[in-house]
MARFI-127741 format. One record per residue (C-alpha): x, y, z. Coordinates in steps of 0.25 Angstrom, whole numbers, padded with zeros to 4 digits, always signed. Example, Ala and Ser with C-alpha at 12.3 -4.5 7.8 and 13.67 -1.06 7.14 Angstrom:
// MARFI-127741
+0049-0018+0031;+0055-0004+0029;
//
This chain:
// MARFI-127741
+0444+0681-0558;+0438+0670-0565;+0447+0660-0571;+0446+0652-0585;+0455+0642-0591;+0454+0641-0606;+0458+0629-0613;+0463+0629-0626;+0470+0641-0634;+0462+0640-0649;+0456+0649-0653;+0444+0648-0644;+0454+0647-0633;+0459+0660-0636;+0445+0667-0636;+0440+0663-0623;+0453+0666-0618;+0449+0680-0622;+0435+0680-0619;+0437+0675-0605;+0447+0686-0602;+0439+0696-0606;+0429+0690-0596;+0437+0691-0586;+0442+0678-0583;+0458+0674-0580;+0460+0667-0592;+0470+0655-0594;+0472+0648-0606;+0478+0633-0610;+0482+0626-0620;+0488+0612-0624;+0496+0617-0634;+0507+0626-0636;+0508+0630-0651;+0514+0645-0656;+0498+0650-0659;+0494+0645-0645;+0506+0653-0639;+0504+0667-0647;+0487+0666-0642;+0493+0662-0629;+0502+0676-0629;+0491+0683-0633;+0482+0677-0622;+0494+0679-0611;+0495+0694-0617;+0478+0695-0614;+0481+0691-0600;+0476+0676-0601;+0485+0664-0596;+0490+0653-0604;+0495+0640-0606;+0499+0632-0618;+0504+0618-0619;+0496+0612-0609;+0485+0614-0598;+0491+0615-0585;+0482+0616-0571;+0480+0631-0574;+0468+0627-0581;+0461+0623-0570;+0463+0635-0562;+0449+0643-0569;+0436+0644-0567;+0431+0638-0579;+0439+0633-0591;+0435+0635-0606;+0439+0623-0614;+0442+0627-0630;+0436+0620-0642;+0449+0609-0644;+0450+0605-0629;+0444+0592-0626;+0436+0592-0613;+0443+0579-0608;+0457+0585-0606;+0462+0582-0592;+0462+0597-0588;+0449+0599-0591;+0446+0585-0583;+0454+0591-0572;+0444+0606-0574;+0433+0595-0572;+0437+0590-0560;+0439+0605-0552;+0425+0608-0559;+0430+0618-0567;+0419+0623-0578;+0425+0620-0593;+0419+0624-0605;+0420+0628-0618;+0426+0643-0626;+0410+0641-0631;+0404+0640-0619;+0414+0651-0612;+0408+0662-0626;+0396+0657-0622;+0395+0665-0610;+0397+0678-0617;+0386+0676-0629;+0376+0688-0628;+0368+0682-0642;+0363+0672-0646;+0371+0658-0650;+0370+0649-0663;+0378+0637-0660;+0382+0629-0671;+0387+0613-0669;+0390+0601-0679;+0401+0593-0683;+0399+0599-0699;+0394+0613-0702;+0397+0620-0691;+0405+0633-0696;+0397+0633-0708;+0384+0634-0703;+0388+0643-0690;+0396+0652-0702;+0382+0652-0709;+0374+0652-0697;+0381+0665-0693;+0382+0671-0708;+0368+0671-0707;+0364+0678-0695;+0372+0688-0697;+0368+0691-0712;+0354+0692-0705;+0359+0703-0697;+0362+0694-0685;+0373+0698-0675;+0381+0686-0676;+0395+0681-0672;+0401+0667-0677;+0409+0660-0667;+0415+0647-0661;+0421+0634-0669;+0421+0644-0683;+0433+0647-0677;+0428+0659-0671;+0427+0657-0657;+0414+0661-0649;+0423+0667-0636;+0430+0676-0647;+0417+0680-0652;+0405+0681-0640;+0409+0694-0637;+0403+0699-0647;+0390+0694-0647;+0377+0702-0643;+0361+0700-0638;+0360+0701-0654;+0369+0691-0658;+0371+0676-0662;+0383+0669-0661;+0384+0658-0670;+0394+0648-0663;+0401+0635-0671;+0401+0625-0661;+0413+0610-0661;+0409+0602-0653;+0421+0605-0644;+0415+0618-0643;+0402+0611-0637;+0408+0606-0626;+0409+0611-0612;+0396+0621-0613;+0389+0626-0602;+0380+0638-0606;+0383+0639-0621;+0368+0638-0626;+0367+0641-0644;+0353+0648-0645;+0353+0640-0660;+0362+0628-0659;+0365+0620-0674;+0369+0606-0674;+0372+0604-0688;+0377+0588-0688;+0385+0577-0681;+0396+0569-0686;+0407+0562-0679;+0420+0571-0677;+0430+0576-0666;+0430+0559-0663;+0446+0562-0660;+0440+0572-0648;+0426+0563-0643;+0425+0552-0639;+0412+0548-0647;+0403+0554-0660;+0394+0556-0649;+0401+0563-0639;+0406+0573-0651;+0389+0573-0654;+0387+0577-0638;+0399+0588-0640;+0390+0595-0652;+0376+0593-0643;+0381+0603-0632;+0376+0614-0641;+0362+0611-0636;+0363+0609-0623;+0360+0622-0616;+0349+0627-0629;+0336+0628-0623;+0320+0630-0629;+0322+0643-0633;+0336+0636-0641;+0338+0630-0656;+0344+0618-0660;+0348+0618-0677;+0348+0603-0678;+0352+0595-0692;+0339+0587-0694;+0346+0579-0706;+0356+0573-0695;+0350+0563-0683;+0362+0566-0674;+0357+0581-0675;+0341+0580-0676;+0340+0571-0664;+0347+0583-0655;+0333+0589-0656;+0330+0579-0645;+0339+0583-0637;+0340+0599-0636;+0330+0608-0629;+0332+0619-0639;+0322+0621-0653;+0326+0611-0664;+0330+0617-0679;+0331+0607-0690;+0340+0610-0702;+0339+0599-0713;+0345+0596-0726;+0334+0585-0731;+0320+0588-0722;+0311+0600-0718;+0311+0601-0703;+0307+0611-0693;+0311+0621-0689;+0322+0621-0697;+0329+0623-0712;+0329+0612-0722;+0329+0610-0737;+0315+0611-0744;+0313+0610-0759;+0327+0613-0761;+0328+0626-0751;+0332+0629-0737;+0321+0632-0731;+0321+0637-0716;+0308+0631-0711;+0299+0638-0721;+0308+0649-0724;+0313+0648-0737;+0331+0650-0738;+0335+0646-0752;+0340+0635-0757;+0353+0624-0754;+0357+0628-0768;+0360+0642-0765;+0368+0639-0750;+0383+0644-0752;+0391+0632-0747;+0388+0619-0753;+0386+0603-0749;+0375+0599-0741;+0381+0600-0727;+0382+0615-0731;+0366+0615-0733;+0364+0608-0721;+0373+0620-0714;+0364+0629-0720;+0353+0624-0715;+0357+0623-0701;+0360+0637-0703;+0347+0641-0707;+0340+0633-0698;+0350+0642-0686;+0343+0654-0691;+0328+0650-0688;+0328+0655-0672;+0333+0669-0679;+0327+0679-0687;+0334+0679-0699;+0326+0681-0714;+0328+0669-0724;+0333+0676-0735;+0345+0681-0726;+0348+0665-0723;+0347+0663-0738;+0358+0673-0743;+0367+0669-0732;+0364+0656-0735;+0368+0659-0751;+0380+0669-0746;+0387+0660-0738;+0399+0651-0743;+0403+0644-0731;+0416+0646-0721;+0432+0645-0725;+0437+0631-0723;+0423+0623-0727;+0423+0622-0741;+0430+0633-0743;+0430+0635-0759;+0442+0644-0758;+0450+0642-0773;+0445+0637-0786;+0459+0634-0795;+0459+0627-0809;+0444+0623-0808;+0447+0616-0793;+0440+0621-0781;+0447+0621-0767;+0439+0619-0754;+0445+0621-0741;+0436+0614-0730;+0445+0612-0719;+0435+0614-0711;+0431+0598-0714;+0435+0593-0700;+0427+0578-0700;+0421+0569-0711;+0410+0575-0714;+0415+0590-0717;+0422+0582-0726;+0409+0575-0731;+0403+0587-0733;+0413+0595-0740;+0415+0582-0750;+0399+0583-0752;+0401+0598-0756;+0408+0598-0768;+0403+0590-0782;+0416+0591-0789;+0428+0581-0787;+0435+0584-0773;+0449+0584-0772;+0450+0582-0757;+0460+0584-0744;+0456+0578-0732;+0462+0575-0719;+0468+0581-0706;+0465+0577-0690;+0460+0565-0687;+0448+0568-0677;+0444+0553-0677;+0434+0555-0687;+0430+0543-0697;+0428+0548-0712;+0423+0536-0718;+0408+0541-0719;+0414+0552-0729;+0421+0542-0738;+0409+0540-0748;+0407+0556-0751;+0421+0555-0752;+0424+0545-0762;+0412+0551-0770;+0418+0566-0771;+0434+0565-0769;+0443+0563-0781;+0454+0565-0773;+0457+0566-0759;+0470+0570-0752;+0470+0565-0736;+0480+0571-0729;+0483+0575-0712;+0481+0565-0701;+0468+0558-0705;+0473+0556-0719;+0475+0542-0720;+0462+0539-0712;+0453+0548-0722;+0462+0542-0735;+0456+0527-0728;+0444+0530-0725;+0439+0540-0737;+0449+0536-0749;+0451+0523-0748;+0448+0521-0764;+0451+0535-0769;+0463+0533-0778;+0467+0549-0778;+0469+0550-0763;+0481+0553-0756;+0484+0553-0741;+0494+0566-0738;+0495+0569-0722;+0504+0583-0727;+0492+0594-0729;+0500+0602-0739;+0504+0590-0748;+0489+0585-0747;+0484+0598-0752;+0495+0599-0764;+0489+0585-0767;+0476+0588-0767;+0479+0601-0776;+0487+0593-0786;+0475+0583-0788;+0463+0591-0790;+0457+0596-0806;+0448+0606-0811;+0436+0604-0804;+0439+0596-0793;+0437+0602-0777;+0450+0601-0768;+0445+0602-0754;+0452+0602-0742;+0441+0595-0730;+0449+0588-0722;+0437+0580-0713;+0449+0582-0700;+0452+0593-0692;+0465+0600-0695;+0472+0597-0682;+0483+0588-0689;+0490+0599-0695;+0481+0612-0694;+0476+0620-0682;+0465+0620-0688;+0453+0618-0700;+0455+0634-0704;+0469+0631-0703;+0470+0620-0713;+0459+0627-0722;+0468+0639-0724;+0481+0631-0727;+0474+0622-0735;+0469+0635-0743;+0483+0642-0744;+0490+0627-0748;+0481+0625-0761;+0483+0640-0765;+0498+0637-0763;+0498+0625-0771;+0489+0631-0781;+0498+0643-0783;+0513+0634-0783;+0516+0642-0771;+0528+0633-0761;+0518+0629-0750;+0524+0636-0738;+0524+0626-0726;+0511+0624-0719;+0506+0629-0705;+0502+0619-0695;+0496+0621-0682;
//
């Protein structure tokens, strides 16, 4: 019987566990940490008849055939040196879905934009009539999924880049690039190494392949050097083919009329610039333009980006804890015209936030830092700002915030950091964030808050 040892118990941890039993396989699974979640998966893994480990990697990794490394695992820990070394093949949960993928493959890469545009990308196959599954870094992951693809259908895959590397095979028949801006500096080296990462989409795309590329952005348009597959443009400020752009104040996808930015249902510009990208997805398909356009009207974006999810005394309040590097939080500050009452703030990854400190100071009234990088953000954004205030407790940073905003401003959580200082995740931060305003709104007693 073939052996695999998995690393890592997430959630893509767990679904490969359970894909590659059911191929088969004698599975083991192990983990660095030991945590009461990670232990009730763990039972119910031990229950499907897969092994585990928690707490550490012992030598019972390298007793496998191969060895599926998940999403958060870097690739330079010493086991995984010691894999090398016995020439032990290691690659990604992707790559391991990937070999089960009977359709066809969108993949969907970027440092900003990504579950949107896959989100919308997907929304609008599928109103076409398309058969389409949506998978991979959306939180839905791909080896949970691949099983029920077809001959007829398209999975639309959002892609980190730690879910990039260590592909073999895994080969996007449309693969988007939407742009490139430093991030995960706490897990590579360089900004370029972390560029290289998001690159492996195109490496195995052939002539018969597409390449969605951001014209707008070098670091994206010079990839058309680079790739053997058929370059797509999308652009937000010149007509270029083939492509989807902005002509006379309409989308147009090459000479195909859509409609116009106006009409899009999820504003700021990064959010056209995600329209287009997905538009521009659609162009190796068969899909009718006025069916692009009434998905395009229809759709209001994903939960946690710029979530409008309470209007209360004439104040809006956005939850975008999805906003895990400056320039989410760029964007999401050049979404709203009204006065901003923000919370920023969380795990430091590295990044530097001084190129968002000129949007900031032109929209923010107020600004509430809190979590690990909260000091840092206050220095480098806030210097000047008079109503600012640096409060590392969550809960106290939100009641803050809540106390300072008036009729007609935006309180908005978009935190530029991952949530790993005190959340096990964006979704996780997003929803307690959501339930802590209600709360405070109401005068209910805050109950005390979940942590990881």
């Amino acid at each position: 019987m073939r052996k695999v040892s998995i690393i890592g118990l997430a959630r893509s941890g767990e679904a490969v566990a359970y894909l590659a039993l059911s191929d088969g396989f004698d599975v083991f699974v192990s983990d660095v940490d030991d945590t009461p979640q990670l232990r009730q998966r763990a039972q119910k893994l031990r229950e499907a008849n897969i092994r585990c480990e928690l707490g550490g990697h012992s030598e019972r990794i390298l007793d496998a055939d191969i060895i599926v490394v998940s999403p958060g695992v870097p690739l330079d820990i010493q086991i995984l040196q010691s894999a090398g070394q016995k020439n032990i093949p290691i690659i990604s949960e992707v790559e391991f879905a990937y070999r089960h993928e009977q359709g066809k493959v969108i993949g969907v890469t970027g440092s900003n934009g990504k579950s949107t545009t896959a989100t919308l990308i997907a929304r609008i196959l599928a109103d076409s009539g398309i058969r389409t599954i949506l998978a991979g870094n959306i939180g839905n992951p791909y080896s949970a999924n691949v099983i029920k693809t077809s001959p007829d259908s398209v999975s639309v895959i959002e892609l980190s880049s730690f879910q990039l590397e260590a592909m073999d095979t895994f080969c996007p028949h449309i693969a988007v690039m939407l742009n490139l801006s430093p991030d995960h500096i706490d897990r590579y080296n360089t900004v370029e190494s972390y560029y290289e990462a998001k690159f492996h989409i195109f490496d195995n795309q052939g002539e018969t392949d597409y390449a969605v590329l951001f014209a707008d952005q070098p670091e994206v348009a010079s990839l058309s050097n680079q790739i053997n597959s058929q370059p797509i443009w999308f652009s937000i400020v010149s007509e270029k083919h083939p492509g989807a752009f902005v002509k006379n104040s309409m989308i147009y996808r090459d000479q195909e009329e859509i409609l116009s930015p106006k009409k899009l249902g999820i504003p700021g510009p990064h959010n056209l610039a995600n329209a287009l990208a997905a538009v521009a997805s659609t162009i190796p398909l068969d899909i009718q333009p006025d069916s692009i356009a009434t998905t395009l009207e229809n759709f209001e974006g994903i939960e946690h980006r710029l979530e409008r999810f309470l209007q209360h005394n004439g104040i809006t309040f956005v939850n975008d804890s999805k906003s895990t590097n400056p320039d989410s939080l760029k964007f999401a500050l050049l979404s709203f015209e009204r006065p901003i009452i923000l919370i920023a703030g969380g795990y430091d990854k590295g990044n530097d936030f001084h190129s968002v400190r000129e949007i900031f100071q032109q929209k923010v009234k107020s600004a509430v830092f809190t979590g690990q990088t909260g000091n840092k953000m206050a220095e480098q954004l806030a210097k000047n700002l008079t109503h600012c205030a640096v409060i590392p407790d969550f809960d106290k940073a939100v009641q803050r915030a809540v106390s300072l905003a008036r009729p007609g401003d935006v309180l908005m959580l978009s935190p530029g950091c991952a949530s790993f200082d005190s959340f096990s995740n964006f979704e996780q931060r997003g929803n307690y964030f959501k339930k802590l305003v209600k709360m405070i709104i109401s005068k209910k007693k805050i109950s005390q808050p979940f942590r990881k």
